[in-house]
DSSP file (Angstrom, degrees, kcal/mol; ACC not computed):
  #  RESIDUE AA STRUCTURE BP1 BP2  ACC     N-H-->O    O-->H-N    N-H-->O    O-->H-N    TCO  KAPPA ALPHA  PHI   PSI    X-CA   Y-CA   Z-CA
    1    1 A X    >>        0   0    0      0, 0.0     4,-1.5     0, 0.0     3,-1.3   0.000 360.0 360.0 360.0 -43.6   -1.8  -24.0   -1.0
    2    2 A X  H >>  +     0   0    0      1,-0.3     4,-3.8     2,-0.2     3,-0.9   0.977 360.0  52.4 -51.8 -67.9   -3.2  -22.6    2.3
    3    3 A X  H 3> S+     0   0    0      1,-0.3     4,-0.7     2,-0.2    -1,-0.3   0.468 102.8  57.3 -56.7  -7.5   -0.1  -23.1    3.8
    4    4 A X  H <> S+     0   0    0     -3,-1.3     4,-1.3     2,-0.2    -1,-0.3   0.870 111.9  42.6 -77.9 -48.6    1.9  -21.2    1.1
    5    5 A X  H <X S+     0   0    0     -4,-1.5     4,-1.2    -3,-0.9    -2,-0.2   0.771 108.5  55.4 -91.7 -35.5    0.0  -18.3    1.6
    6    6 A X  H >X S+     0   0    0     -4,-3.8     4,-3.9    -5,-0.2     3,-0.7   0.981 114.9  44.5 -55.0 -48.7    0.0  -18.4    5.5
    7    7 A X  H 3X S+     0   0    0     -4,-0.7     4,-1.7     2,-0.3    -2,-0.2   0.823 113.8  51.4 -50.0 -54.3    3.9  -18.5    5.2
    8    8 A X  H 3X S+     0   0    0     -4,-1.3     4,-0.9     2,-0.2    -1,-0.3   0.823 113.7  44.4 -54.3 -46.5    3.8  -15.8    2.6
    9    9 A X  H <X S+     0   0    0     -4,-1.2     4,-0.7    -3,-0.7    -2,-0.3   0.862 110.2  50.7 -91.4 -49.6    1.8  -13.9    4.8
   10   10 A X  H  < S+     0   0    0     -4,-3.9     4,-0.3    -5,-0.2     3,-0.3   0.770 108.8  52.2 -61.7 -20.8    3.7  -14.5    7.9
   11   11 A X  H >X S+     0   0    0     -4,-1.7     2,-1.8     1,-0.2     3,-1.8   0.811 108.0  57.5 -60.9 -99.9    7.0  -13.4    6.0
   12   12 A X  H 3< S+     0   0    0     -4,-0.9     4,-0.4     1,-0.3    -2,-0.2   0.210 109.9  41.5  -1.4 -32.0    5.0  -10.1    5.0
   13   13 A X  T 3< S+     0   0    0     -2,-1.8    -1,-0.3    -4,-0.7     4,-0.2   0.506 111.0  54.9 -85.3 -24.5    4.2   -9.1    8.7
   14   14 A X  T <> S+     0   0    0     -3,-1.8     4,-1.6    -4,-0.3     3,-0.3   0.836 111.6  42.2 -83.8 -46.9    7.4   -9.9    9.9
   15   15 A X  H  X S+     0   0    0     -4,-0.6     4,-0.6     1,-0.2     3,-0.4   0.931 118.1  52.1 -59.7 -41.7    9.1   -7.5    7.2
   16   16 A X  H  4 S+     0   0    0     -4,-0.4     4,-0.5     1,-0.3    -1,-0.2   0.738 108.8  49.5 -68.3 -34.9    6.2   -4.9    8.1
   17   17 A X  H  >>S+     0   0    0     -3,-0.3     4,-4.6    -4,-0.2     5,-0.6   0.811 110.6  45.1 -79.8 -31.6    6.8   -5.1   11.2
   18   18 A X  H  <5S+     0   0    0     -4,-1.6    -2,-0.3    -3,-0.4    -1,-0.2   0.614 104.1  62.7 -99.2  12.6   10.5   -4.6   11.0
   19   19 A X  T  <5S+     0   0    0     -4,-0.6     4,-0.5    -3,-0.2    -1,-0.3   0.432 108.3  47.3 -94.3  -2.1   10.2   -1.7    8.6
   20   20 A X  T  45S+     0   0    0     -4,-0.5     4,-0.5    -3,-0.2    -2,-0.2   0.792 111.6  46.9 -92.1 -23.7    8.4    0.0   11.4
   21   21 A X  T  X5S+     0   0    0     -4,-4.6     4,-1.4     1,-0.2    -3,-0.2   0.668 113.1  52.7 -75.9 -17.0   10.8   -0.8   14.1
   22   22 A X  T  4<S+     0   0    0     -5,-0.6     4,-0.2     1,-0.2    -1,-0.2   0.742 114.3  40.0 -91.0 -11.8   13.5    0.2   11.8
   23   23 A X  T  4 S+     0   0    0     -4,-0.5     4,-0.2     2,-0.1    -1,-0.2   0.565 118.4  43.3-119.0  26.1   12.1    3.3   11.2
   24   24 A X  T  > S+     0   0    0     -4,-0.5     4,-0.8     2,-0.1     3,-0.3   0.723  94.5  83.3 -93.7 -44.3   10.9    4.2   14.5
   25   25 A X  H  X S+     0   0    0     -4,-1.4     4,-1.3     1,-0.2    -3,-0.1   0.727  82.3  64.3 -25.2 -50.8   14.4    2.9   16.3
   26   26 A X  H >> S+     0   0    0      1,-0.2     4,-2.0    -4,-0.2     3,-1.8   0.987  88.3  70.8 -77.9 -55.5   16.3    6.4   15.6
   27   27 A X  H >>>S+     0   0    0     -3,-0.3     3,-3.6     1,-0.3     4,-0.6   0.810 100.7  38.8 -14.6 -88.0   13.9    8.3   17.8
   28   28 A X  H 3X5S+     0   0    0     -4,-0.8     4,-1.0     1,-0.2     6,-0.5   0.957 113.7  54.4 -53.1 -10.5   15.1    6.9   21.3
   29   29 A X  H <X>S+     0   0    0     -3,-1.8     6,-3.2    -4,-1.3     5,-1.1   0.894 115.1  40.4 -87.9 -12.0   18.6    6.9   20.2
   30   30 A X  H X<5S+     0   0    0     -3,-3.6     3,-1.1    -4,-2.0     5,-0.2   0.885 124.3  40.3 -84.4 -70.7   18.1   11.1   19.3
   31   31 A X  H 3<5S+     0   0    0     -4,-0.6    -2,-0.1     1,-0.2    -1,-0.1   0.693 115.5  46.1 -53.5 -12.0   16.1   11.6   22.3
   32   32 A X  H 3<<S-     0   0    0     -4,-1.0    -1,-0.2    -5,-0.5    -2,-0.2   0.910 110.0-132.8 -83.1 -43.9   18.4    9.3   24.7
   33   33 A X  T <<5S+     0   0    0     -3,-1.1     3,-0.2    -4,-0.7    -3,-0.2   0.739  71.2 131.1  57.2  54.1   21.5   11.4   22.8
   34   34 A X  S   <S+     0   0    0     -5,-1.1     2,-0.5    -6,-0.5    -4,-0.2   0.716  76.6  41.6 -83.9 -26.8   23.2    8.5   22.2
   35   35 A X  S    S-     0   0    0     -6,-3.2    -1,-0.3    -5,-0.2    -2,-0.2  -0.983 104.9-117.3-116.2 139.8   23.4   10.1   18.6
   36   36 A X        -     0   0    0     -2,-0.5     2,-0.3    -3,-0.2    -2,-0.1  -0.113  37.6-159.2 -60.6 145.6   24.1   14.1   19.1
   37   37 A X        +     0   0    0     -7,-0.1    76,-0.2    -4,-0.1    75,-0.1  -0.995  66.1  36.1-140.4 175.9   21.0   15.9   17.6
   38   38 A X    >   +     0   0    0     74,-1.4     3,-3.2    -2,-0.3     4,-0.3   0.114  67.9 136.6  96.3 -31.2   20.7   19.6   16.3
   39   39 A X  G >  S+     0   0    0      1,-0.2     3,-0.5     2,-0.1     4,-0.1   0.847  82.3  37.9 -25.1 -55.2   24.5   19.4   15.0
   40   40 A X  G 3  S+     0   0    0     73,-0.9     3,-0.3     1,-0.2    -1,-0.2   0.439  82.0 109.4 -92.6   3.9   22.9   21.3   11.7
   41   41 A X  G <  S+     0   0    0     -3,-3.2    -1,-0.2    72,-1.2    -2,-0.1   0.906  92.1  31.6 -59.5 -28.0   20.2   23.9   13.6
   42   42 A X  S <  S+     0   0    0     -3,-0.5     2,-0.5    -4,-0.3    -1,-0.3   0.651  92.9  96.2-100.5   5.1   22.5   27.0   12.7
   43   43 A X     >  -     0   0    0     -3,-0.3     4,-0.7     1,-0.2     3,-0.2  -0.796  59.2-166.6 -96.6 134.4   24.0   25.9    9.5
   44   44 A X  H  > S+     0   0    0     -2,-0.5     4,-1.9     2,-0.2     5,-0.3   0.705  86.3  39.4 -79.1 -52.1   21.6   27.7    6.7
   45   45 A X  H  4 S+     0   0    0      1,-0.2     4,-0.2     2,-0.2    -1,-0.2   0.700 109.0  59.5 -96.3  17.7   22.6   25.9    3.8
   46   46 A X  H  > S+     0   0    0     -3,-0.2     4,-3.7    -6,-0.2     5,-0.3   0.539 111.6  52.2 -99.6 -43.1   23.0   22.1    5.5
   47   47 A X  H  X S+     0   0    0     -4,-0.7     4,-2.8    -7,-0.2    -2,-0.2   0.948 107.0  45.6 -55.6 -56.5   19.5   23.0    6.2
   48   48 A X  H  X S+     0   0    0     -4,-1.9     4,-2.8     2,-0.2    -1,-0.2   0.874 114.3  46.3 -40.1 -56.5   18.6   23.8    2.7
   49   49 A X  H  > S+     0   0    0     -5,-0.3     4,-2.2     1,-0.2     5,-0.4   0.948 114.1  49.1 -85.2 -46.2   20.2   20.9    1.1
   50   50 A X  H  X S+     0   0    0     -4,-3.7     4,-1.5     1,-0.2    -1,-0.2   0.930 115.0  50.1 -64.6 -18.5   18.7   18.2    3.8
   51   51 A X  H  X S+     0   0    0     -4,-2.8     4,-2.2    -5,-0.3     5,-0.2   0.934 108.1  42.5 -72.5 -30.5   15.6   19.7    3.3
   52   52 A X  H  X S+     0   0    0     -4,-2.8     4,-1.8     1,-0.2    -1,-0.2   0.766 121.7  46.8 -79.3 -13.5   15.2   19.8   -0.5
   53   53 A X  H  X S+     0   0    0     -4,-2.2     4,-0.7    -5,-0.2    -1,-0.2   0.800 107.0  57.9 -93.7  -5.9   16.6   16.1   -0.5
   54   54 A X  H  X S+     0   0    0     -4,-1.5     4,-0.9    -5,-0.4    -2,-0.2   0.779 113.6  35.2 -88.0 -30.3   14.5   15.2    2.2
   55   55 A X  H  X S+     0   0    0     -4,-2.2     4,-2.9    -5,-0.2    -1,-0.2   0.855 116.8  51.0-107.7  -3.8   11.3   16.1    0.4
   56   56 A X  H  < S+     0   0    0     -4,-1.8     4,-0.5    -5,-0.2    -2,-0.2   0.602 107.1  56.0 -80.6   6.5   12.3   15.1   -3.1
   57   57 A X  H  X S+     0   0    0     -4,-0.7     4,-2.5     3,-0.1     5,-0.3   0.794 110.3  47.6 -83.2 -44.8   13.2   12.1   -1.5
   58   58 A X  H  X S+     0   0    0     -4,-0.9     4,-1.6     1,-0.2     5,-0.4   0.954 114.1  43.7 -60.4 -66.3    9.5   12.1   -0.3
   59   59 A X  H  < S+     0   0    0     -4,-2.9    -1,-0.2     1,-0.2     4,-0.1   0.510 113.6  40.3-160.9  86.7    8.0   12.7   -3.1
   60   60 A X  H  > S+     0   0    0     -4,-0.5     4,-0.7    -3,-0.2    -2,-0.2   0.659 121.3  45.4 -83.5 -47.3    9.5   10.8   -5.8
   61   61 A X  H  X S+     0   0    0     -4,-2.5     4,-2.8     2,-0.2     5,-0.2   0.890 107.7  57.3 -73.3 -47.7    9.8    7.6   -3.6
   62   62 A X  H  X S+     0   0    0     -4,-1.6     4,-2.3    -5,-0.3     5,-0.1   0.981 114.9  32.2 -29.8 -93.3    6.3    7.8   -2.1
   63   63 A X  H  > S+     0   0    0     -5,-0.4     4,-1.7     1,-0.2    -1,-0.2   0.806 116.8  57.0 -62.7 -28.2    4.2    7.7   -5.3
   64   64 A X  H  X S+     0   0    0     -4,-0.7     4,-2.0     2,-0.2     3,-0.3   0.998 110.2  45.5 -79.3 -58.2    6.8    5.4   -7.2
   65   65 A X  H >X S+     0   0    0     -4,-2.8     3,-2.2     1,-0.2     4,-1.8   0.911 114.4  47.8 -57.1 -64.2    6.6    2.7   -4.4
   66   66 A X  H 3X S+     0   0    0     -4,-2.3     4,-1.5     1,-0.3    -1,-0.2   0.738 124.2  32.2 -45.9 -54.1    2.7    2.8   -4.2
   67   67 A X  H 3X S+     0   0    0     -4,-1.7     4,-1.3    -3,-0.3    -1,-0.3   0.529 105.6  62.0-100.5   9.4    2.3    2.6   -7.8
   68   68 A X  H <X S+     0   0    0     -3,-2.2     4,-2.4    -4,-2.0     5,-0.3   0.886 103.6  63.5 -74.6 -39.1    5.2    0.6   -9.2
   69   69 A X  H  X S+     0   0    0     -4,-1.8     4,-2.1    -5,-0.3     3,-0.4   0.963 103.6  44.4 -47.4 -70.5    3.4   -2.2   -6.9
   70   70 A X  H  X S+     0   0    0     -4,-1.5     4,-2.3    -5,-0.3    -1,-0.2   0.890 107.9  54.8 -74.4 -36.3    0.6   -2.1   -8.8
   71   71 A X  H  X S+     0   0    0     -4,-1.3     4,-0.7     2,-0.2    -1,-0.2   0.848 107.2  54.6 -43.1 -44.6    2.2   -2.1  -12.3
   72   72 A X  H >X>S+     0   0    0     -4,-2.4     4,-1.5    -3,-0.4     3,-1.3   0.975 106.3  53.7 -49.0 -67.6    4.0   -5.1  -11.4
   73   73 A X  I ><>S+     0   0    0     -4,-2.1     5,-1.0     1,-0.3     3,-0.9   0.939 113.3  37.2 -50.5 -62.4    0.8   -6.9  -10.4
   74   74 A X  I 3<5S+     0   0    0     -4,-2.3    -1,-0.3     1,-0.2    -2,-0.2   0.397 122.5  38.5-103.2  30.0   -0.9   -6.5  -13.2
   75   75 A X  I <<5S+     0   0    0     -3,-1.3    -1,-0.2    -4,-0.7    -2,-0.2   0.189 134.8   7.9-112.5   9.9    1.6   -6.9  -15.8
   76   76 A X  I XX5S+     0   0    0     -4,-1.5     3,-9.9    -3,-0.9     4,-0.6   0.017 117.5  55.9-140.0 -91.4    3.7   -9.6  -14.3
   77   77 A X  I 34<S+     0   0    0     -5,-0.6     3,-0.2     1,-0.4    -4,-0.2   0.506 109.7  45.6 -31.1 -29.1    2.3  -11.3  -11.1
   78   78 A X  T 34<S+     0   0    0     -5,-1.0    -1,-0.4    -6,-0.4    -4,-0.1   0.209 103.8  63.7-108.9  30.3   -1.1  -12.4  -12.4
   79   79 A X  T <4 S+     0   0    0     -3,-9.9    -2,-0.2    -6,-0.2     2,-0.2   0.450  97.8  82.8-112.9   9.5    0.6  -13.8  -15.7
   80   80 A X  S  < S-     0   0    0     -4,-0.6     5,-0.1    -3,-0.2    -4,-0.0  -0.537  90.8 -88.3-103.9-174.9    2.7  -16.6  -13.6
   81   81 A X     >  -     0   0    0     -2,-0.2     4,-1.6     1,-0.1     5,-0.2  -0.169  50.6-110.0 -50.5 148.1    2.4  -20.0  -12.0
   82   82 A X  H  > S+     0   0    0      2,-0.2     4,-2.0     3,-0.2     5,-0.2   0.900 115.7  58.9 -55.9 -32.2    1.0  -19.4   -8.3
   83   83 A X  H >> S+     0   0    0      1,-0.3     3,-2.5     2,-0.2     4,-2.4   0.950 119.6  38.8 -62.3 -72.1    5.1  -20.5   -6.5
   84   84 A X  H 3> S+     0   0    0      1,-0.3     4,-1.8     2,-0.2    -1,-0.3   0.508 109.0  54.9 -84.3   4.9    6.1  -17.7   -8.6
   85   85 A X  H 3X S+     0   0    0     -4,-1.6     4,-1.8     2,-0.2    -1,-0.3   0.553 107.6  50.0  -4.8 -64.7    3.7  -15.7   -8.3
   86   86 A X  H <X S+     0   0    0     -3,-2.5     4,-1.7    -4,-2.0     3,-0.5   0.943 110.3  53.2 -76.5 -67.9    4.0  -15.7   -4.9
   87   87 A X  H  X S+     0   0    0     -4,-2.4     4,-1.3     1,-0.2     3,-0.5   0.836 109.7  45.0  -3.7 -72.7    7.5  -15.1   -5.2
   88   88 A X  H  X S+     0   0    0     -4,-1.8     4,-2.4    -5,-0.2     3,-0.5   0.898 106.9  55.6 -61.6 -47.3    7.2  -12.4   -7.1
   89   89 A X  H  < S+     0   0    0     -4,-1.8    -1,-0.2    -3,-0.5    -2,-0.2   0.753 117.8  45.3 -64.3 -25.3    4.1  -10.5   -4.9
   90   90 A X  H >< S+     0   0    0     -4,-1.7     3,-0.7    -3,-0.5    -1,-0.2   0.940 107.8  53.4 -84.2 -23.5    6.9  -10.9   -1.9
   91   91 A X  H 3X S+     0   0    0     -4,-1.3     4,-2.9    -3,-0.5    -2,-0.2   0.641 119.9  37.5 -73.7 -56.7   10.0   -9.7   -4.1
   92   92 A X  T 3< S+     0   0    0     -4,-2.4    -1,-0.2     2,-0.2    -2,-0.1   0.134 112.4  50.4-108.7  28.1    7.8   -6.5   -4.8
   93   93 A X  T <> S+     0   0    0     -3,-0.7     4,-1.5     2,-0.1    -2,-0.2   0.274 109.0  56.2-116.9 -12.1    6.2   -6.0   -1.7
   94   94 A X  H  > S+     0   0    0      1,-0.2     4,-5.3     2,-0.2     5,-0.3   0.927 117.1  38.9 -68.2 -62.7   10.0   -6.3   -0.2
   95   95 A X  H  X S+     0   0    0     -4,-2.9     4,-3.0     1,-0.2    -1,-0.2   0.879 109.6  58.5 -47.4 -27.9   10.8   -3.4   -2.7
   96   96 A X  H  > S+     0   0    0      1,-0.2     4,-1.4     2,-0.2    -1,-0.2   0.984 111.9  37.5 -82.9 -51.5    7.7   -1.7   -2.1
   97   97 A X  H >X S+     0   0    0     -4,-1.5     4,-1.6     2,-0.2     3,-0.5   0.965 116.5  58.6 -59.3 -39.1    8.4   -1.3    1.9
   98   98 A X  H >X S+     0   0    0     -4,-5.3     3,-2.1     1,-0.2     4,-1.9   0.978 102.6  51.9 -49.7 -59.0   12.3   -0.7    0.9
   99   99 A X  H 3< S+     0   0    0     -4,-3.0     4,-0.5    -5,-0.3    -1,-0.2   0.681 110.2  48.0 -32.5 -39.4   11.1    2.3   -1.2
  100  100 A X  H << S+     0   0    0     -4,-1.4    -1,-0.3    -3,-0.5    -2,-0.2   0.313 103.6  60.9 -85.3 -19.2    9.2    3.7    1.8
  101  101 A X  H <X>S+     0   0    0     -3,-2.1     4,-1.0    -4,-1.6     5,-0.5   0.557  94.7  66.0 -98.4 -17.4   12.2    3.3    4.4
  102  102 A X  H  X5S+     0   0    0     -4,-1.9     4,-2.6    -5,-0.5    -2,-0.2   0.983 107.1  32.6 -66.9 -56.6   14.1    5.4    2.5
  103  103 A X  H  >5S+     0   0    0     -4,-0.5     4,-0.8     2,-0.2     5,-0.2   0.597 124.4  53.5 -56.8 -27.6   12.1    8.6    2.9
  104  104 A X  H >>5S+     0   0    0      2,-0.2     3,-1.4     3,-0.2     4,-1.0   0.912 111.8  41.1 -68.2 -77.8   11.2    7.3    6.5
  105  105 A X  H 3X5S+     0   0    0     -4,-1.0     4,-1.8     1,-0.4    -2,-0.2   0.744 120.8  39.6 -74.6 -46.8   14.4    6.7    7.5
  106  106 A X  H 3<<S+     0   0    0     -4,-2.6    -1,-0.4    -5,-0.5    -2,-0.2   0.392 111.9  49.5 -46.3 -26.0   15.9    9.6    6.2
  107  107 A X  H X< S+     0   0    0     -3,-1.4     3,-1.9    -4,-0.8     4,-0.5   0.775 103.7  67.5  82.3 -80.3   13.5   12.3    6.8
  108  108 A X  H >X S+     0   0    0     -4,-1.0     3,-1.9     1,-0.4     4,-1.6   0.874 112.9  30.4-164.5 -74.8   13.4   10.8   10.5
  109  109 A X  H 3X S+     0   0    0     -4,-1.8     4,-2.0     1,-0.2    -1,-0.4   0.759 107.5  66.4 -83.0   0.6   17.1   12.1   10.9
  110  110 A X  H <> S+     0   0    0     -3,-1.9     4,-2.8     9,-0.2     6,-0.3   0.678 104.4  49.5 -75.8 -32.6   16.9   14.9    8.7
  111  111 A X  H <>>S+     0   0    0     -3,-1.9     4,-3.7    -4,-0.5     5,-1.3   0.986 112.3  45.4 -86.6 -41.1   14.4   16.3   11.5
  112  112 A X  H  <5S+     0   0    0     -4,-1.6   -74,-1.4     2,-0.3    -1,-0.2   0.888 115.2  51.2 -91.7 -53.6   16.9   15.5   14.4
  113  113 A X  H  <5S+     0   0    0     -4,-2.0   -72,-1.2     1,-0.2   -73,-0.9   0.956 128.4  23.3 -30.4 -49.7   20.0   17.2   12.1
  114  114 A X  H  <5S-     0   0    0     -4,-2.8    -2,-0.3    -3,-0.2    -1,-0.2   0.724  91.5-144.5-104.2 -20.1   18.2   20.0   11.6
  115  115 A X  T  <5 +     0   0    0     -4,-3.7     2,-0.4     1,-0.3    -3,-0.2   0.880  63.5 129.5  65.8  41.1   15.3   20.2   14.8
  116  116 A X  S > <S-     0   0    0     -5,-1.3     3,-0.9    -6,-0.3     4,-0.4  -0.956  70.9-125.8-126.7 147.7   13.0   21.7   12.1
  117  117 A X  T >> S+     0   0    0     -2,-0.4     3,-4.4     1,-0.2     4,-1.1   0.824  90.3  85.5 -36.3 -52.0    9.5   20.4   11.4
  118  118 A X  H 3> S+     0   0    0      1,-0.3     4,-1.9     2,-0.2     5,-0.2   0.643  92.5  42.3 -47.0 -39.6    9.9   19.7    7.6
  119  119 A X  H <4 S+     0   0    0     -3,-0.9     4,-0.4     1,-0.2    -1,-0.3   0.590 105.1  56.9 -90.8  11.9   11.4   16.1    7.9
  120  120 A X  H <4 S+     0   0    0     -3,-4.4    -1,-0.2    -4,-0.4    -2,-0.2   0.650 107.4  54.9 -90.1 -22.6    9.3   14.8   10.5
  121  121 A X  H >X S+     0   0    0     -4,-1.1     4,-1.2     1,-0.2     3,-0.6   0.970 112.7  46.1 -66.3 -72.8    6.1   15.8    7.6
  122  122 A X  H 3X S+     0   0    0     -4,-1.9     4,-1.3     1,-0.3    -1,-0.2   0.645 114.3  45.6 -76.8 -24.4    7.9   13.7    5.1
  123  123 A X  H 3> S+     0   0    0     -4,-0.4     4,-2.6    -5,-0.2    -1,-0.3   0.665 107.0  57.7 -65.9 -27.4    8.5   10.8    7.3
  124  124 A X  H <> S+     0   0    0     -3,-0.6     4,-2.7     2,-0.1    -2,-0.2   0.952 105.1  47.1 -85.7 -29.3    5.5   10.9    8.4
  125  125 A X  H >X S+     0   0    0     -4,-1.2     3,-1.3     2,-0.2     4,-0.6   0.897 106.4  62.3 -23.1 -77.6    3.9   10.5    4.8
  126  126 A X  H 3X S+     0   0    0     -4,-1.3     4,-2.6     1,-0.4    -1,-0.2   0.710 112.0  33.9 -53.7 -48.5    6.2    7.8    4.3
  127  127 A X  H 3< S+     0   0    0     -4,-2.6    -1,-0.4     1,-0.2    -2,-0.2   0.826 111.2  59.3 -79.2  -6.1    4.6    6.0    7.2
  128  128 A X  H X< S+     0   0    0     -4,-2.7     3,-0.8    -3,-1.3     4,-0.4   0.861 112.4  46.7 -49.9 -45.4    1.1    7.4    6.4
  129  129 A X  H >X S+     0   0    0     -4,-0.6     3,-2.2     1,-0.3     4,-0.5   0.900  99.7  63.1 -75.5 -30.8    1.9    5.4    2.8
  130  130 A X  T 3< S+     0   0    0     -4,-2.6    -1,-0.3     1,-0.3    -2,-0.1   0.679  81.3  78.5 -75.4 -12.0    3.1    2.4    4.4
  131  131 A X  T X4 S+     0   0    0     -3,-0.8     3,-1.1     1,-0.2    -1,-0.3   0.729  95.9  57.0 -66.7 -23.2   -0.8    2.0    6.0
  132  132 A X  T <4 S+     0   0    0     -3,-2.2    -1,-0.2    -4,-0.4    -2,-0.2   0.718  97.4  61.7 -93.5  -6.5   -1.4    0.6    2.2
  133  133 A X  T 3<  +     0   0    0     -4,-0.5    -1,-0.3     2,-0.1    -2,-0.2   0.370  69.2 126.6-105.6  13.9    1.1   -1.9    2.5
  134  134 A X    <   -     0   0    0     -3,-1.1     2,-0.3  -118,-0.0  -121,-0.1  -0.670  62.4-126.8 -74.9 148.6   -0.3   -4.1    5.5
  135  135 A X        +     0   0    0   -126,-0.1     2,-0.2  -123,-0.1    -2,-0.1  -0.681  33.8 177.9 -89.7 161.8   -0.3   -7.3    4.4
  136  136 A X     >  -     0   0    0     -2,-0.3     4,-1.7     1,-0.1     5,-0.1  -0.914  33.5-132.4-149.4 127.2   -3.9   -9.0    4.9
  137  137 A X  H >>>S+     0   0    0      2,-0.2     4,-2.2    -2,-0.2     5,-0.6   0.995 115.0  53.0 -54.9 -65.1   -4.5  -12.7    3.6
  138  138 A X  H >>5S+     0   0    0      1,-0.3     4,-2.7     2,-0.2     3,-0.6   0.828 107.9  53.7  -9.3 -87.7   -7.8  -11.4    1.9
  139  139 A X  H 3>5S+     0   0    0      1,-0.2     4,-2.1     2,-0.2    -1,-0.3   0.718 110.9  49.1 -10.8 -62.7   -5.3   -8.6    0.2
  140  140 A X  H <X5S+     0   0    0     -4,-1.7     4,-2.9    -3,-0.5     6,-0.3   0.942 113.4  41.8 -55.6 -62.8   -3.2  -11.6   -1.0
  141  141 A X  H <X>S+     0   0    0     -4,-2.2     4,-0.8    -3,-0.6     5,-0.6   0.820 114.7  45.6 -71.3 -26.8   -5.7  -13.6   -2.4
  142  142 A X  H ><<S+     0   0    0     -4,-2.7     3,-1.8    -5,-0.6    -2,-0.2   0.936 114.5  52.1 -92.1 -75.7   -7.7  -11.1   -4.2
  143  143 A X  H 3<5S+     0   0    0     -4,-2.1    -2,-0.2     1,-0.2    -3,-0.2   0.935 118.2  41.0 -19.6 -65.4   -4.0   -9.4   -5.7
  144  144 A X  H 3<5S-     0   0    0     -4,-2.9    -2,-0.2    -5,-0.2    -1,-0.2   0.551 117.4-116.1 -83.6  -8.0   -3.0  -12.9   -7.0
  145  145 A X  T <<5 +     0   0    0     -3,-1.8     2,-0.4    -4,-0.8    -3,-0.2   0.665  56.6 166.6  68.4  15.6   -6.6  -14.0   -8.3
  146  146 A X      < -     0   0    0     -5,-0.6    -1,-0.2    -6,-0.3     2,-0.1  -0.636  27.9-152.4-100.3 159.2   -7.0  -16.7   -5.8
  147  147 A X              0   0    0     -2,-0.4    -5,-0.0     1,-0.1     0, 0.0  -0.476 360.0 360.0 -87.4 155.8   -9.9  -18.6   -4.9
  148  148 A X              0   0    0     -2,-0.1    -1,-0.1  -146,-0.0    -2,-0.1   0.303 360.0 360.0 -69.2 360.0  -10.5  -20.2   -1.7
């Protein structure tokens, strides 16, 4: 059982880890200017539109990951078997980070388009939000209701 949950836990860090290199990655390629950035700094109404999707992107996605996660858990995740159980707690901690890369990732280039503050604040939530999502064995056990 220990080893299910180290495994579990090591998937969980390696996905954590690679939703922060994936949404950290577009930086050197804007600053490097291997992708052009600024293309949208004089157009007024490219601005407008990335902006309003860029924070309703923020925050619709934001609060829905944070708490869809916890609606799952306790109306699914602690009524199965532990295998699936575990499944399930990786299944919707996979969504949870997806949910959070959108607004990242997006946001992130939004700021580059447009060289205006507003989508580097909503990216930065997203990765503010994404501080609730380390996985921690503790975390695990105590979510899933197991004992040591």
């Amino acid at each position: 059982m220990n080893e299910k949950i180290d495994k579990l836990l090591a998937t969980l860090k390696i996905e954590y880890s690679f939703f922060w290199i994936g949404s950290l990655s577009l930086i050197p390629l804007y600053e490097s200017n291997i992708i052009q950035e600024g293309i949208y700094t004089d157009d007024v109404k490219i601005k407008y539109i990335l902006y309003t999707v860029g924070i309703l992107l923020s925050v619709i996605l934001i609060p829905l990951a944070l708490k869809l996660f916890s609606l799952s858990l306790v109306n699914r995740i602690r009524n199965l078997s532990i295998d699936d159980a575990m499944k399930s707690y990786r299944k919707w901690s996979e969504i949870r980070l997806g949910l959070l890369f959108i607004p990242a990732i997006l946001n992130i280039s939004f700021y580059y388009m447009t060289m205006d503050t507003t989508g580097i604040l909503c990216a930065s939530m997203a990765l503010i939000a994404s501080l609730f999502c380390v996985p921690d064995k503790k975390k695990i056990l105590n979510e899933l209701d197991i004992e040591q």
